[in-house]
C-alpha positions in Angstrom: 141.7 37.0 155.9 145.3 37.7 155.2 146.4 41.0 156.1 149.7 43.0 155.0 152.2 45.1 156.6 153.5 47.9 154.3 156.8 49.8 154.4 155.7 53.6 154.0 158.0 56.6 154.7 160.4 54.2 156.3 157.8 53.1 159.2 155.7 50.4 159.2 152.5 50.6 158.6 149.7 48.0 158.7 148.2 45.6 159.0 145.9 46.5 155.8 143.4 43.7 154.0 143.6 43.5 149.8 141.2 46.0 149.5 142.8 48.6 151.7 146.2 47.2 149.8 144.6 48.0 146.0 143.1 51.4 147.1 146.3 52.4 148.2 147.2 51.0 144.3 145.0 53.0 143.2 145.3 56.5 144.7 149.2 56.0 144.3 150.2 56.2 147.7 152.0 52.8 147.0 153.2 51.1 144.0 154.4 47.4 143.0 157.9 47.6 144.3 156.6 48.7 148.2 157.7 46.9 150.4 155.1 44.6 151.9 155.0 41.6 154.5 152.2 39.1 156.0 152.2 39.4 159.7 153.5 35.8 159.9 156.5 36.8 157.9 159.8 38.3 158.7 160.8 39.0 155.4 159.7 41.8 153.4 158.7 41.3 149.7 156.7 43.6 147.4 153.4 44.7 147.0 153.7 42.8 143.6 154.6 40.1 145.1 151.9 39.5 146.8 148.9 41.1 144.5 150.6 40.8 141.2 147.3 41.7 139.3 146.9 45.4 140.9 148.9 46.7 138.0 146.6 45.6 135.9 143.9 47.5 137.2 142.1 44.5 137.5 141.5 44.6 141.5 139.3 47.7 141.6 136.3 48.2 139.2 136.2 51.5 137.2 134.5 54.5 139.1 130.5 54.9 137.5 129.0 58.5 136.9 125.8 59.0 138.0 123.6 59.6 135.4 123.1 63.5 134.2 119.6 65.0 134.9 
């Protein structure tokens, strides 16, 4: 499982999996130009980069009400 290293706050901060990686999408706490790194890599990318289809919304399925009663 690839796991990614994330520039937050000027720290880093990691290692997170792609789940961890989209919620973080999702709740805004990062966005597509974060900087974002593989363990095994000494350069730092983006978050787009490396999960291009989070800002699509396509990573994370839509939230589901429970039913009214």
């Amino acid at each position: 499982m690839k796991t990614y290293l994330l520039q937050l706050g000027g720290r880093e901060e990691g290692p997170y999996s792609d789940a961890q990686v989209a919620q973080m999408f999702a709740d805004g706490r990062v966005n597509q130009h974060t900087p974002c790194k593989t363990d095994q890599m000494s350069e730092w990318r983006t978050v787009d980069e490396f999960l291009p289809t989070l800002k699509y919304g396509s990573e994370r399925p839509p939230a589901i009400q429970p039913p009214r009663t």
